[in-house]
Every structure is written in structure tokens, then in C-alpha cells.
C-alpha positions, 0 to 999 in steps of 0.5 A: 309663429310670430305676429306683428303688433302695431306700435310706436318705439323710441330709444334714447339718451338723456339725464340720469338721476341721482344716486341710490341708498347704498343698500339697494346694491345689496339687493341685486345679484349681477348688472340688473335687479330681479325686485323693483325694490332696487329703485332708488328715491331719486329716480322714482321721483323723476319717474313720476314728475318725467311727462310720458316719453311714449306717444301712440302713432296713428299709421294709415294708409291709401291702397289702390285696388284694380277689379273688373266690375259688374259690366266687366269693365277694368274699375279701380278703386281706393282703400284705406287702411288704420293702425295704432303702435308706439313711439319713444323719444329718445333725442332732440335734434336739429340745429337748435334742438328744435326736433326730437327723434324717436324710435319705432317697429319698421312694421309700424313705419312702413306698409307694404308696397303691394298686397299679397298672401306674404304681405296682407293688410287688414280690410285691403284685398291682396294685389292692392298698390299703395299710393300714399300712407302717413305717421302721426303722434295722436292722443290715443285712438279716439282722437279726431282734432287732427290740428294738434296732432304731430307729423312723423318722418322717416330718417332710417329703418332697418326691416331686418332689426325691425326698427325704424327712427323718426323725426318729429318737427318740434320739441318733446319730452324725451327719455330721461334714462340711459341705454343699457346693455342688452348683453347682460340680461339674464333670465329672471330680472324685472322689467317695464314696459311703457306703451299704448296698448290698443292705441287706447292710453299710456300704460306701464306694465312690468314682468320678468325676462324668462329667455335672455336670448331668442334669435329673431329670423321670421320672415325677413327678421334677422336680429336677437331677442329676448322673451319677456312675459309682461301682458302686453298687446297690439299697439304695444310694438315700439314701446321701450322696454327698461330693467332696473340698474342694481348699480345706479338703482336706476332704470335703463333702456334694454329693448324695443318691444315688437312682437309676440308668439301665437297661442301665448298670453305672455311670450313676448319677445324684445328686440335687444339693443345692443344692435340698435345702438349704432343706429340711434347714434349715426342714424344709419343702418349697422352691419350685422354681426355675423353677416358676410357682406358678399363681395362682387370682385374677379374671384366671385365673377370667376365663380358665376361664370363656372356655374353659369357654364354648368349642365343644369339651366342657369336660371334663378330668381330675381325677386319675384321674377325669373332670371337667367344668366349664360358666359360668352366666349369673349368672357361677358355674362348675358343676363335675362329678366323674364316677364312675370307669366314666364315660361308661358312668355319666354322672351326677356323683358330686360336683357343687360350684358355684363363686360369683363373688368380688370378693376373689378366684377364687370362693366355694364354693356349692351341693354336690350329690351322687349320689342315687337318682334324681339329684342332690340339694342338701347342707346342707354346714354340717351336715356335721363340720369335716374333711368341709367341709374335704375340699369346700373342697380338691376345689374348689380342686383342681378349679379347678387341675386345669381351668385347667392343662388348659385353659391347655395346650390353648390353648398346643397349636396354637403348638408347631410355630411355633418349637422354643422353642414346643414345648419350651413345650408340652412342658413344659406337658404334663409339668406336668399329667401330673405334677399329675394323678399326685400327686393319687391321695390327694386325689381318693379322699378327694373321692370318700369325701366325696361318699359321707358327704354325705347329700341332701335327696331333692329330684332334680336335674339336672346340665344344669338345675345348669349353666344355671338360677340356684339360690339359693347360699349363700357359704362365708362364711356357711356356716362352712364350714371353709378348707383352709388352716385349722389341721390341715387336711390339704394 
């Protein structure tokens, strides 16, 4: 099992030295050396004169608990919650170059919207809501002067990759090397690491790759590693981990470290960066290699509407919720969200009709949601810009979770046919857990919306809903707002 660190990572671009005794070639077999004897003058000089490029980051936290108190009344009451890890510089930034950019863990950037047993905080009680949290670049753990410390934000994060890039308001010392190729690190070659273990201070510490390669799926994780057996410890996630040049005889950036295996002293694995350095340059999130992007068009509709016209229940989950999905006669889909105590409740939170298109998957209809004494009609081009917005990026997310799920079934009798076939299935089940655990925020912002949208008073019923043709209205005369609309949220 895997267990996070939290540290602060930066990768980068900048000078390189210049050259090396021709010698230090003759040292290496392959692109990167297995002695540090390959490192030439030149770059041991800028190593010592370069001021550190990895700052510790101080990551806190404010959760909001809610408990009954001695009196059993509803209290509330406030958490705070601190962590140290590692950040490097890896680009200035900005019209002048008056910022620099950095690059870290997502685990470091990022604290988890609600606590639960899949997302614990240390000293924070599971079912805590988080209303603020903070990234700042500090002296080390001890440091209390809060007016030289440097305010990070965020400019992307990728929680499949484990990565996230900042942006630090004013000018750093960057790194002075380039970035390597993580496609040529073999087992056995030297490598440094430079982090803040424990938040405590700057230190280098060097090992050798015992596993060029490790692929990365522990919980949401989905993204190469390799095994590195430096010493490395908690607040050391973020740093940058370098190997040795055997052409240049200089030191490149081959991985951001940022965790390690339980039970191991020194197992630790890297992420590769190859796949982080599309990001470092555009500053948005690549596609995965590998990773089919699924497609909402006529043939995948054609696919849910078979499936939801099956003998088995159509139900599947949205995000942590229940939800279900049932194909009219007129050729519309009718899906449900129901409340968190379902099947205890059984009436539908959030009800959304989803209209045939011939320009593509669907078109948003009627939106119905919990009343009095049923459900009741929405007059959604009432509603404000972020609201219709909210509907639109439920109803996308509903049709994705459902063909995912239902893909998946369809697939589940073939794995014992062949171990390609499993492997196949097993693959498609990871894909939907990791789906369903990243949609924590979108789902609670549906359930927000469902609760502002105001009914007709007219009671409806969800099975007269999922068979009697009710007049529909396409978002396209709604005004209703896309979720690919400028500064909608993703």
C-alpha cells in the first residue's frame, strides 16, 4: 500500500552548464550514469554557487465539524489542520518575469473537500467540511515570521499524475537544469534528490533506480513511476529527483518524488516525467496515453438506450449517490438522482430529461426536482447563468457515469474467457471507481442546485416521468447556459 507524503515539487527549465572532461563519457554506459563521478567541474561549481531551488511549503487547513453537544444540541465547531512538503522552481513567469512557477504533489496542494474513511486528515474528524486552506513557501517548520513568507496559488493540478503547478508572485532562484527523459531510466543509475524532509531543512540525499518502471493506480492515481531507494521521508513529496547526464555530465530532471510503499525503509516511487512535461509547458492537464476519451455521440446513446431497456434495474452510481436511467417511447432518456438515504427515500432528488438530438448525444429537457408532494416542473431559463450551468454539467455527468457503468456490465461476463479479457474488465472497473471518486465536488454542487430550483406546485410522478411524453423544451430555446461556456466551471 502507498502512503502519501506531504512536500512540495517544482520541475523546470533554465541554463545548462558548460561542458564536460571528455572522460566522464567513457564512465557511462547508456544516457545516465551509475557513478557520480560523471559529474563534470563545470556543474559541480553551479551546483554549489545555485541557492536552493526547493522551498518547504507550509499546507493548512480550516475544517468545519458539525456534532451534537452535551445538551443535544446541533454545535459546530472549527479544525485546523498543518503539513509540510516540497516545492521546486522550475520557471519565471509573467510579463516581466516578475513570477516564478513551481511544481508540487496534488496531495500537497490540495485537501480534501469532506472528510471521510477514503479521505482522512490527521486530527480532523471524518464528515468535517473544508472552508478554507493555504500554500505558502516558509524557512522550515519551525518558522513563525509570517510576513517574509511567500503566497502560492494554484495554476493547474492533475490528481491522476499527482501534480500540481503554482505560481509564486515574485521572483525565485529557479532550477539551473534541464528536463530529462524519463524513457531512458534504467535500473542501477544514480540519482539526487533535493527536498525538505520533515519540513525541517533543505537536504540532498542520493540513491540508485532499483525499478525503471511501476505503474501508478492507487486510488485515484493513474500515471508511471519508478522505485527509487534513496531515504527519503514525509515532507519530502514534491522534491525533484535528477540523474546524471553521461553525455553532458550534467544533472537532469527525471521525476518528481511523491511516495513511498508501507513496510519499506527505501521504496520509494518517482513520478516519471515524461508525462509531466506537456503540462510544465502549457500549464494544462495532457491526456493520458492509453486513456480513450469516451465519446457522447448517437452510437453511445443508441448503447444506453439498449442497456436502460435491459431486464436488470437501471440503476448506477453518481458519484456517491444513486442514480438511474429509463428510455421513452419517444426515444428521450429520464434520469434520476436519488437522496443520499436511498432506497430508505426513494423519491428523486433531481430528475433531468435528456431529448434525442440529431447533431448529437442529446439535448437537455424538463428538470424536475423534490416538492411537497412529489416531483414538480422547473422553469429552468428562470434560474441565474451559474445555476443552468450546474444543470447542463449534471447532465453530462449523469450520461458518463451511466454508459461507463453500463459499458462495464456488458464486458463483466467475457473476463473469464481469456487473461487478456480479465485484465480488460479489471481495467474497466478501476476506470469507474476512479470516475465515481473524483466527482465529490460536481455531485454536491448538483444536489446545491436541485435544492434553489423552485417548482410549479403541479405533482409529479417519477414513473409517469419515465413513460408519458410531456412537452419538452430543447436547451437551445432555453437559453440555457453550456458547460463549455466561458468561466463555467469544469
Amino acid at each position: 500500500m502507498r502512503l502519501f507524503f506531504a512536500a512540495l515539487s517544482v520541475a523546470g527549465v533554465a541554463c545548462v552548464v558548460a561542458s564536460q572532461p571528455a572522460s566522464a563519457a567513457g564512465r557511462c554506459v547508456g544516457d545516465y550514469a551509475e557513478d557520480l563521478t560523471a559529474l563534470s567541474p563545470g556543474a559541480r561549481d553551479l551546483e554549489a554557487r545555485t541557492p536552493s531551488y526547493s522551498y518547504a511549503v507550509r499546507t493548512s487547513a480550516v475544517y468545519e465539524c458539525v456534532s451534537y453537544g452535551s445538551d443535544a444540541k446541533l454545535k459546530t465547531s472549527r479544525v485546523s489542520a498543518t503539513a509540510y512538503g516540497t516545492a521546486f522552481a522550475f520557471r519565471k513567469d509573467g510579463p516581466k518575469g516578475e513570477d516564478t512557477l513551481l511544481v508540487t504533489n496534488q496531495h500537497v496542494s490540495d485537501w480534501p473537500a469532506v472528510t471521510d474513511a477514503a479521505n482522512t486528515v490527521d486530527g480532523v474528524p471524518q464528515g468535517c467540511r473544508r472552508v478554507s486552506d493555504s500554500l505558502r513557501i516558509v524557512d522550515n517548520d519551525q518558522d513563525d515570521y509570517a510576513a517574509d513568507d511567500v503566497a502560492l496559488t494554484k495554476v493547474v493540478v492533475d490528481p491522476t499524475m499527482d501534480v500540481a503547478i503554482l505560481r509564486a508572485k515574485t521572483k525565485l532562484t529557479i532550477m539551473p537544469w534541464k528536463i530529462g527523459h524519463s524513457a531512458a531510466v534504467t535500473a542501477r543509475i544514480a540519482v539526487e534528490v533535493k527536498g525538505y524532509p520533515l519540513g525541517a531543512f533543505n537536504a540532498t540525499n542520493v540513491g540508485k533506480v532499483v525499478s525503471a518502471y511501476d505503474h501508478d493506480d492507487y486510488g485515484t492515481w493513474n500515471h508511471d513511476d519508478f522505485v527509487v531507494d534513496a531515504l527519503l521521508t514525509h515532507g519530502g513529496s514534491g522534491s525533484p529527483v535528477l540523474a546524471l547526464s553521461c553525455k553532458t555530465g550534467e544533472w537532469e530532471l527525471v521525476g518528481i518524488f511523491h511516495a513511498h510503499y508501507n513496510g519499506a525503509s527505501a521504496l520509494n516511487v518517482v513520478v516519471a516525467i515524461d508525462q509531466v512535461r506537456d503540462m510544465m509547458t502549457t500549464l494544462k492537464r495532457s491526456p493520458k496515453h492509453g486513456e480513450a476519451p469516451l465519446e457522447l455521440d448517437v452510437a453511445a446513446r443508441s448503447r444506453l438506450i439498449n442497456a436502460a431497456n435491459q431486464s436488470d434495474p437501471p440503476f448506477f452510481s453518481f458519484g456517491s449517490l444513486t442514480a438511474s436511467v429509463r428510455a421513452r417511447s419517444d426515444g428521450a432518456l429520464v434520469f434520476a438522482v436519488y437522496p443520499s438515504d436511498f432506497p430508505a427515500t426513494t423519491r428523486p432528488t433531481l430528475v433531468i430529461e435528456d431529448l434525442p438530438d440529431t447533431a448529437g448525444f442529446g439535448a437537455l429537457g424538463n428538470v424536475y426536482v423534490s416538492g411537497a408532494n412529489g416531483l414538480q416542473a422547473t422553469v429552468l431559463a428562470e434560474a441565474d447563468a451559474a445555476t443552468q450551468n450546474q444543470v447542463t454539467r449534471a447532465l453530462d455527468l449523469l450520461r458518463t457515469d451511466a454508459l461507463t457503468t453500463f459499458d462495464y456490465r456488458a464486458s463483466a461476463p467475457t473476463a473469464d474467457k481469456s487473461k487478456d479479457s480479465y485484465e480488460k474488465v479489471a481495467g474497466q472497473k478501476k476506470a469507474l471507481g476512479k470516475l465515481l471518486d473524483g466527482q465529490r465536488d460536481s455531485v454536491a454542487a448538483a444536489l446545491d442546485v436541485a435544492k434553489k430550483l423552485k417548482g410549479d406546485g403541479s405533482p409529479q410522478k417519477l414513473a409517469d416521468l419515465e413513460t408519458t411524453l410531456t412537452p419538452s423544451v430543447p436547451a437551445s430555446t432555453q437559453a440555457v447556459a453550456r458547460s463549455d461556456a466561458p468561466g463555467s466551471r469544469e
